[in-house]
PLY file of the C-alpha trace (Angstrom):
ply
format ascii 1.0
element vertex 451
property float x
property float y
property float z
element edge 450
property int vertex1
property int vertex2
end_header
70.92 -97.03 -39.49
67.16 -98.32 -38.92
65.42 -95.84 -36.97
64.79 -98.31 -34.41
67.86 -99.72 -33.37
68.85 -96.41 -33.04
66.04 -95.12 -30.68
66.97 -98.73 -28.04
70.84 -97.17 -28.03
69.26 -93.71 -27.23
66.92 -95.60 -24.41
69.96 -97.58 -23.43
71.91 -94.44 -23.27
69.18 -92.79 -21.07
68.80 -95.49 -19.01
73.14 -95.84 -18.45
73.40 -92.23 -17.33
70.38 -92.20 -15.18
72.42 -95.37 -13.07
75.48 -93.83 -13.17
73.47 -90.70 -11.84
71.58 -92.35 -9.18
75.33 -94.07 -7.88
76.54 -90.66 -8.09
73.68 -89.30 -6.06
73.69 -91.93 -3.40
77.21 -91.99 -3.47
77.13 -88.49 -2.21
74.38 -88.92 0.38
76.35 -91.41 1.61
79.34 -89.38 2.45
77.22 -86.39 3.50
75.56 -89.02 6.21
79.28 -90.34 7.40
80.04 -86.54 7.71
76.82 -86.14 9.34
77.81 -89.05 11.58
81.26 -87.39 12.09
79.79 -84.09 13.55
77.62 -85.94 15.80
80.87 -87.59 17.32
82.68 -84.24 17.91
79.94 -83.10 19.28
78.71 -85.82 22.08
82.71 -86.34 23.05
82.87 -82.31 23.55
79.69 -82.54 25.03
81.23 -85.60 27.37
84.03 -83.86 28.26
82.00 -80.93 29.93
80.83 -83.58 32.49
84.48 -84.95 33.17
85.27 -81.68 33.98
82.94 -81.03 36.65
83.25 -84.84 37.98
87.48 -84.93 38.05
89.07 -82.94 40.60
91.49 -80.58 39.77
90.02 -79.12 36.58
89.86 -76.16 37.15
89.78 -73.21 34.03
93.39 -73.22 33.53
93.55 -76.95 33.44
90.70 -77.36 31.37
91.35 -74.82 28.58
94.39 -76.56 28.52
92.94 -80.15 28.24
90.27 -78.43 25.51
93.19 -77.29 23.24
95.03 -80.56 22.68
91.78 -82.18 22.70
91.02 -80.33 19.44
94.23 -80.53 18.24
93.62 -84.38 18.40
90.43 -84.70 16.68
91.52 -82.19 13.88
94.67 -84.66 12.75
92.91 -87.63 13.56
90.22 -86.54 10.88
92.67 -84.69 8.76
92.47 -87.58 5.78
89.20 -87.67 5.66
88.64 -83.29 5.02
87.52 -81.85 1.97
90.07 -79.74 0.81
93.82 -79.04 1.05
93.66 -78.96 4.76
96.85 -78.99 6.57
98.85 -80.74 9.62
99.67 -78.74 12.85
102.79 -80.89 12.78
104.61 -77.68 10.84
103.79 -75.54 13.59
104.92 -77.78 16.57
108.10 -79.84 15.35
108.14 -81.93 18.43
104.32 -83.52 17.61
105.42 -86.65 16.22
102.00 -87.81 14.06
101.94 -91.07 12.81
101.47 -91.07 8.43
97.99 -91.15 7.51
96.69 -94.66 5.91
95.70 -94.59 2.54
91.90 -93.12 1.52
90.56 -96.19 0.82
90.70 -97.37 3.82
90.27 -94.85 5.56
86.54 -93.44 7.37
86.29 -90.39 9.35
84.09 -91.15 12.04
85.88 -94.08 13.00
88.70 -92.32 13.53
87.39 -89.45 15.15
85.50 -91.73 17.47
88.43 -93.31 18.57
90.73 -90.73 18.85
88.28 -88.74 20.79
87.79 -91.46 23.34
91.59 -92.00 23.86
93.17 -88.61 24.88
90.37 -87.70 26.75
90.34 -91.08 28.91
94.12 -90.12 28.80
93.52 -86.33 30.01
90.90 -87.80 32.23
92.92 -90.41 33.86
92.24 -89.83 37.44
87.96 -89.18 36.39
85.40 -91.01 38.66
84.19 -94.83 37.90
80.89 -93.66 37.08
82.20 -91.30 34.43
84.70 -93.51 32.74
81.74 -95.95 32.27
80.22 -93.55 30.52
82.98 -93.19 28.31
83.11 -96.67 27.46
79.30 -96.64 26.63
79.52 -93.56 24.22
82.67 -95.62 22.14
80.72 -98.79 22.39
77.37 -97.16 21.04
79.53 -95.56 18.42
81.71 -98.85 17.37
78.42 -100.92 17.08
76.64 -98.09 14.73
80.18 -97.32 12.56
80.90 -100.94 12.12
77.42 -102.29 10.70
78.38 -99.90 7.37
82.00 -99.62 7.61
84.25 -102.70 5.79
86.28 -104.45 8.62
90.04 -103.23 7.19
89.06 -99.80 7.15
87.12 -99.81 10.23
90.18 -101.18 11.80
92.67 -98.87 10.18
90.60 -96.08 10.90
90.37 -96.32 14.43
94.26 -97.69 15.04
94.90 -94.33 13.14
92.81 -92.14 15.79
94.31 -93.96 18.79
97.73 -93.49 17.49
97.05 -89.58 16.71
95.62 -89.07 20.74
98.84 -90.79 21.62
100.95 -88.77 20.25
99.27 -85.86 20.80
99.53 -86.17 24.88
102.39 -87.78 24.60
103.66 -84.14 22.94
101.54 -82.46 25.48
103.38 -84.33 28.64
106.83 -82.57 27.62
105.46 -79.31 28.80
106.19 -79.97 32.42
104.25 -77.12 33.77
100.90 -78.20 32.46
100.97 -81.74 32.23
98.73 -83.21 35.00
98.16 -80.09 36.34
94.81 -81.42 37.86
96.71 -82.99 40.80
98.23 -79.88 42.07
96.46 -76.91 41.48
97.48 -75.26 44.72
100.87 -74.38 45.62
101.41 -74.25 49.51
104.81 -73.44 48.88
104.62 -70.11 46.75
105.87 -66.71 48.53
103.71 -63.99 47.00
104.97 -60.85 47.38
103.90 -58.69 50.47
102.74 -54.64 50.58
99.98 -52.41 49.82
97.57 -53.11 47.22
99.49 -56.85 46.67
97.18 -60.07 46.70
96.78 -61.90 49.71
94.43 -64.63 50.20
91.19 -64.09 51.57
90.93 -63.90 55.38
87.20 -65.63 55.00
88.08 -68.36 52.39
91.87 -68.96 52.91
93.29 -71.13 50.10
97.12 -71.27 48.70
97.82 -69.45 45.20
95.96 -71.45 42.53
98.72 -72.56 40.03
101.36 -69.24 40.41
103.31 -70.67 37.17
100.74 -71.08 34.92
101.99 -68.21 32.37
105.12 -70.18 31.45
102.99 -72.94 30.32
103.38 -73.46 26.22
100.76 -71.80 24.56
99.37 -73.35 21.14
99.39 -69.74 19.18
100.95 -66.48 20.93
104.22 -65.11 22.44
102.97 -64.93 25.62
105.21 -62.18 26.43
103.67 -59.79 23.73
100.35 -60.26 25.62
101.54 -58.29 29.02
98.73 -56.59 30.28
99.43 -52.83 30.48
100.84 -51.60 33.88
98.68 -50.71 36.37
97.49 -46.69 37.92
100.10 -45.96 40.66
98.47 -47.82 44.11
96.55 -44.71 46.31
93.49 -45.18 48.21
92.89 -41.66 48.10
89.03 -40.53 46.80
90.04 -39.07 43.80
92.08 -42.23 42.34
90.74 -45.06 40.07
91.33 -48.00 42.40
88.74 -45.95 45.32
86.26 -44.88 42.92
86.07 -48.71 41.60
85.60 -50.14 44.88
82.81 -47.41 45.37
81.30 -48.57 42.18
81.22 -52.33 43.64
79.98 -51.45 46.89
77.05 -49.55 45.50
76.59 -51.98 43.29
76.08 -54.76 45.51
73.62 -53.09 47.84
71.81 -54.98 46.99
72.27 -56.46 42.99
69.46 -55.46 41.03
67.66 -59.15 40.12
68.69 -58.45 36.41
72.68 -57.84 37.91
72.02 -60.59 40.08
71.10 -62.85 37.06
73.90 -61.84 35.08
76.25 -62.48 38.15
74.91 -65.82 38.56
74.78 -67.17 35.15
78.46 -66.41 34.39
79.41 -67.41 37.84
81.17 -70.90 36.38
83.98 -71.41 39.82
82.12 -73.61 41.53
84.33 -76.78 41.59
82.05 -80.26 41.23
78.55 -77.73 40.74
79.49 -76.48 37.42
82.23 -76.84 34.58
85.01 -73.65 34.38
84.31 -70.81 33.01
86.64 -72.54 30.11
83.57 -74.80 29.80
81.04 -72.13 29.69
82.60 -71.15 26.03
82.52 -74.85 24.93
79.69 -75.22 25.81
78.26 -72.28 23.84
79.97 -73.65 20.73
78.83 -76.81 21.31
75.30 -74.84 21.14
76.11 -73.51 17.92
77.55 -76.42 16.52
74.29 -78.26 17.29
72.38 -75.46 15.96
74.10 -74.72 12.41
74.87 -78.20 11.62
78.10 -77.11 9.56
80.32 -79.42 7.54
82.76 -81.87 10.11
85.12 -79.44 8.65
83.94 -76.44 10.32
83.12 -78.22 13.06
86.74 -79.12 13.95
88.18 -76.01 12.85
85.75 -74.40 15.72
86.94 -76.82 18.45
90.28 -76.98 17.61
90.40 -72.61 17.36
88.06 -72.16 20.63
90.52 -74.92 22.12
93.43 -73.10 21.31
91.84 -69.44 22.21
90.72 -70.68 25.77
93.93 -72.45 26.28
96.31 -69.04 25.01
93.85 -66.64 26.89
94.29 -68.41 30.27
98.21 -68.53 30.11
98.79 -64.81 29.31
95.97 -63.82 31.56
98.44 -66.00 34.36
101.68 -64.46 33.18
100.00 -61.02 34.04
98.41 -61.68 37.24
101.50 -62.75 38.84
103.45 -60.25 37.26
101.54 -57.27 38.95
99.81 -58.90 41.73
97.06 -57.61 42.51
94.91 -57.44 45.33
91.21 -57.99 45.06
88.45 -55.41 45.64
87.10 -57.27 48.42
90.71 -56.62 50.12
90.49 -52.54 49.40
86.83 -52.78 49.91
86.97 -54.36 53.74
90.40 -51.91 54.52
89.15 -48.48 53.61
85.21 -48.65 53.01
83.40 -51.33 54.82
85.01 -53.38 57.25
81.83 -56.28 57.52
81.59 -56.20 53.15
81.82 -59.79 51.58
81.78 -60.16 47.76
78.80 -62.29 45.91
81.01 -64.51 45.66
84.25 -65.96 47.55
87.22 -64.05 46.09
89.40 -66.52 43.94
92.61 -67.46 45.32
95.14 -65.72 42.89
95.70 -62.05 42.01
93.10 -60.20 40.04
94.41 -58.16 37.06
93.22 -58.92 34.28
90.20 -61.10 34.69
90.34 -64.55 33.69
86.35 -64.91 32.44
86.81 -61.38 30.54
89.87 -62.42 28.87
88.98 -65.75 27.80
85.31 -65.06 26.64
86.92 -62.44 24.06
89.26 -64.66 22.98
86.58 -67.30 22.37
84.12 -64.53 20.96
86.09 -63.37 18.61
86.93 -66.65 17.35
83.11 -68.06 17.06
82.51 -64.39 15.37
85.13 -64.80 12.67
83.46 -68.38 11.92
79.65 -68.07 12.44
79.09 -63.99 11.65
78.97 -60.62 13.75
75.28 -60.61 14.62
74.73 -64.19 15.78
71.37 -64.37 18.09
71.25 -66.99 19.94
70.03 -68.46 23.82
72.52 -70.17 25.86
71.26 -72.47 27.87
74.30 -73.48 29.68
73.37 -74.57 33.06
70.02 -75.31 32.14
70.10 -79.29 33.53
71.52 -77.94 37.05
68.86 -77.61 39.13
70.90 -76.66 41.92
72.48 -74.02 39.79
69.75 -71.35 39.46
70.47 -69.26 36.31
68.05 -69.81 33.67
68.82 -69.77 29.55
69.43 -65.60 28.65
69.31 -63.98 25.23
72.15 -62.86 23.13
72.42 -60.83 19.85
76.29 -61.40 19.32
79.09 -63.44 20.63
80.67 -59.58 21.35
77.55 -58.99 23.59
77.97 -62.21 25.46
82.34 -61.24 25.83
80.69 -58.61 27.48
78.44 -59.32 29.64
80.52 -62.32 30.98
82.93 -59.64 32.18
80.26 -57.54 33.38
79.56 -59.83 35.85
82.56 -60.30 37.45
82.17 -56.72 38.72
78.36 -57.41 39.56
79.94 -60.40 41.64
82.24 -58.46 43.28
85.08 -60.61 42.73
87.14 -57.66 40.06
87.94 -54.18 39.85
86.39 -52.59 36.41
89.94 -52.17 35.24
90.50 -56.18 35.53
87.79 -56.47 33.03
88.73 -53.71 30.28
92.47 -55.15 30.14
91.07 -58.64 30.07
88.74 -57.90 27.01
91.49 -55.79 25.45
94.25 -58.52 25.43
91.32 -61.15 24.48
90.08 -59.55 21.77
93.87 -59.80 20.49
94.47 -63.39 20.80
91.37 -64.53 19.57
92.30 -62.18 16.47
95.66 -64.13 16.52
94.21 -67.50 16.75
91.76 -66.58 14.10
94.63 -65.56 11.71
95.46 -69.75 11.57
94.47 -70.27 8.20
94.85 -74.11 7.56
94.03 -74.63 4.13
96.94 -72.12 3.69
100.62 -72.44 4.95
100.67 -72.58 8.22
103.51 -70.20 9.56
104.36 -68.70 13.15
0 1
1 2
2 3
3 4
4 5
5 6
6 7
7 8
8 9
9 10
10 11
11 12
12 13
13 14
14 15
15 16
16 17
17 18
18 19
19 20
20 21
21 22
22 23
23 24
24 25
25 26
26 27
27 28
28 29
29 30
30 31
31 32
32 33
33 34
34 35
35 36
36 37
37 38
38 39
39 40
40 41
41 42
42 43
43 44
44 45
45 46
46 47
47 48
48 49
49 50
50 51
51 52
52 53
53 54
54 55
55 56
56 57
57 58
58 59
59 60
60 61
61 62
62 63
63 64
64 65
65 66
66 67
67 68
68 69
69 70
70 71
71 72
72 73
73 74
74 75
75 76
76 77
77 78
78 79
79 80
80 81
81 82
82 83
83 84
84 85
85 86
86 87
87 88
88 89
89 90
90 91
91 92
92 93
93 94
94 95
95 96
96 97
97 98
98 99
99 100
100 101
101 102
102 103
103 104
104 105
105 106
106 107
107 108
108 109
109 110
110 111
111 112
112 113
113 114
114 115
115 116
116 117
117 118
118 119
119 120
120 121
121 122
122 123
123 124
124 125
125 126
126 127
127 128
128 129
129 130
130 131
131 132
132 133
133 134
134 135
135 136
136 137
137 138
138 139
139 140
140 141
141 142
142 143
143 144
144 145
145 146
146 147
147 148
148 149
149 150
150 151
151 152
152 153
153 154
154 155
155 156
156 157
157 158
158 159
159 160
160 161
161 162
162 163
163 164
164 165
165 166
166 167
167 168
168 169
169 170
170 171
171 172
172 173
173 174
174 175
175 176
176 177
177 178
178 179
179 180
180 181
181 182
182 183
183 184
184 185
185 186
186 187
187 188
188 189
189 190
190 191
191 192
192 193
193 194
194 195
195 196
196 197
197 198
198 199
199 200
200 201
201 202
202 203
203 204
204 205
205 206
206 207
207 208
208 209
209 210
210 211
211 212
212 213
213 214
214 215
215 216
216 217
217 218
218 219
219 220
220 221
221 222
222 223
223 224
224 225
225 226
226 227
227 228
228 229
229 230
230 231
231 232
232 233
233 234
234 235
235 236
236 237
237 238
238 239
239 240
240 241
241 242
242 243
243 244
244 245
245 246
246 247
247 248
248 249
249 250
250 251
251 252
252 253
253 254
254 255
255 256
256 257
257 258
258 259
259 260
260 261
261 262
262 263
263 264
264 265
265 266
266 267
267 268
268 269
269 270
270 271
271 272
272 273
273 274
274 275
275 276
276 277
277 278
278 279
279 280
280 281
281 282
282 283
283 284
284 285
285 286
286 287
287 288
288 289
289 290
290 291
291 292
292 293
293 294
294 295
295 296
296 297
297 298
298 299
299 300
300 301
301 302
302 303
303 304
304 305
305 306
306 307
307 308
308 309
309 310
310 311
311 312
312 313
313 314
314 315
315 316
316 317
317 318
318 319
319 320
320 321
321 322
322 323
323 324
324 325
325 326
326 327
327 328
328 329
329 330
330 331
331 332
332 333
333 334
334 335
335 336
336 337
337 338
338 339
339 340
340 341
341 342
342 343
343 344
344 345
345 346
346 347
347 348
348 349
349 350
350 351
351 352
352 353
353 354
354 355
355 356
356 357
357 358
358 359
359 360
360 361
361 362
362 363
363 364
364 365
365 366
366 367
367 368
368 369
369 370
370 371
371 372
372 373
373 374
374 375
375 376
376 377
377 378
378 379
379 380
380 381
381 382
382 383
383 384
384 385
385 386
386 387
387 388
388 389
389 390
390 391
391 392
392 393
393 394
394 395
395 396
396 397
397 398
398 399
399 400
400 401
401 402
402 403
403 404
404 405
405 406
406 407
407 408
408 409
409 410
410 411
411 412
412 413
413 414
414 415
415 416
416 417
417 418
418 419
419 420
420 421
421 422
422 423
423 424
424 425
425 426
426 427
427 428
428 429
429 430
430 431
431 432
432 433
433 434
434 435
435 436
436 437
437 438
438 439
439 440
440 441
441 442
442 443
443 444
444 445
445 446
446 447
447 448
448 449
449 450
């Protein structure tokens, strides 16, 4: 063959694979910017939703750890066609979530229907939110259709985001069966509810006198756990004598608070999330820290809605068993023991929460969320959470952490720096945390999912 016609087919050869190189190459970058895309969603909706939750009455944590599991739940099967991998449905888990069949991959986009979904069940969850903060929803899916729909074909635009609204749908509409939680938000106190009466027993505070906040939250349906295997262990026998736990406790938060150290006081204040139309839940607080992290590590829209839908479903499980205790035992607050047997005039930091105190809400939730964030971002993650850092009536600055653990921690710590739990509220509520977010964790869902 003449040497030269042979060197234009190598040239032509050179030149062919380069092209189909280059469409390989921008074929790639253009997936890895829709995924890019896709993570920005998640995160500005889960960033939204933070917001709704401290503009909507009734959210309180219960209600919104609740709201942030199905929430998750949505976004991870509205983007399930669009994952990397053999992920799987939640449908096997939950036979009564009726999903509608995913539309076909070629017409399908990610962000689209992420974007869509996201908007839907939490303007559905959200129903009863402000004017002001249902515009902003609207503007955050307009700003989204206009940018999706300059590079997204019409069809699949369309069928992408019918597929996310459909997904939300069903989602709540599985969500409203369990009667207990569903729209929760419009009767968080029950003026009705007998608790029971006798020493050591909650009553509500004789300062800040409010009915039982939600008394049958623990038979709400978790997303995980048998919330009867997560009974917090029984409590010492009830003495006020000097030499028994519950007295030496309350001596520990007397001393304590007289007066906070401005380090304590710090710690008290940052982690102090009850403060109803000020700040979001202490639910929120953990969103908002993966949020943080989210933003930070940039991972893959897979790992992204892995981590909202597991922190989701920790919160969510957390709050329910921590419930399904504290009406169980009943118990009374320090500031109760505190005012009865050591000083009569003593008030807490802060107003005593109006429903028993063992185990502590904040301690068991922020172990369920740490260990959750620790099995999917590493043991020793450093990092500054700047929470409440746009509240300037909120005055608790950004503070360092070494470890999701260390946070757990702290946020417990501070409920006794607050005055507002005994030390043994705390150590159950880590205890039974750390176990559910080790339960949550165990949802493997590129693997078969199983109860």
């Amino acid at each position: 063959m003449n040497r030269h016609i042979l060197r234009r087919r190598n040239v032509f050869a050179a030149i062919a694979i380069a092209a189909v190189t280059a469409l390989i190459f921008y074929a790639c970058f253009q997936d890895r910017k829709k995924m890019e895309k896709s993570v920005q969603i998640a995160i500005e909706w889960n960033k939204f939703i933070l917001n709704a939750e401290i503009e909507t009455e009734g959210y309180r944590g219960p209600v919104a750890a609740r709201a942030y599991g199905y929430v998750g739940l949505a976004a991870y099967e509205a983007g399930l066609p669009g994952l990397a991998g053999d992920f799987l449905s939640m449908s096997s888990l939950y036979p009564g979530l009726q999903l509608p069949d995913p539309p076909a991959a070629d017409v399908f986009d990610i962000a689209a229907a992420l974007n869509a979904c996201y908007h839907s069940i939490i303007g559905r969850f959200f129903l009863s939110a402000p004017e002001m903060t249902r515009a902003r929803q609207k503007m955050i899916m307009q700003k989204w259709e206009e940018l999706l729909q300059e590079n997204i074909e019409t069809t699949t635009y369309n069928t992408s985001k019918e597929y996310g609204e459909k997904v939300a749908r069903a989602v709540f509409e599985w969500s409203s069966t369990d009667s207990l939680g569903y729209r929760a938000n419009h009767h968080n106190y029950d003026r009705n509810y007998v608790a029971p009466a006798g020493n050591g027993l909650w009553a509500s505070s004789q300062d800040f006198p409010m009915p039982p906040l939600l008394p049958y939250w623990g038979k709400v349906r978790p997303f995980i756990i048998q919330t009867e295997n997560y009974l917090a262990n029984p409590l010492p026998p009830y003495s006020t004598s000097a030499n028994d736990v519950y007295h030496k406790q309350a001596v520990e938060i007397l001393t304590l608070s007289q007066p906070l150290t401005a380090e304590n006081e710090w710690i008290a204040k940052f982690w102090n999330d009850d403060r109803p139309g000020l700040t979001f839940s202490p639910a929120g607080h953990w969103l908002s820290i993966a949020n943080q992290v989210i933003e930070k590590e940039k991972p893959t829209i897979e790992k992204t809605l892995e981590t909202y839908l597991k922190v989701g479903f920790a919160l969510s499980d957390a709050i329910v068993a921590c419930w399904y205790s504290k009406y169980e035992y009943n118990m009374e607050r320090p500031e109760s023991f505190i005012k009865r047997n050591l000083s009569k005039d003593w008030r807490s930091y802060s107003p005593s929460p109006s429903f028993p105190s063992y185990p502590s809400g904040h301690s068991m939730m922020g172990a369920a969320a740490a260990i959750v964030l620790t099995d999917l971002y590493g043991e020793k993650y450093h990092m500054i959470d700047r929470s409440h850092k746009e509240l300037e009536e909120f005055d608790a600055k950004p503070r360092k952490f070494k470890s999701f653990d260390e946070m757990a921690r702290e946020n417990a710590l501070s409920r006794i720096f607050l005055g507002v739990h005994w030390r043994m509220d705390c150590e159950e509520g880590l205890r039974l945390g750390d176990l559910i977010g080790e339960e949550v964790s165990k949802l493997k869902l590129e693997e078969k999912l199983t109860q």
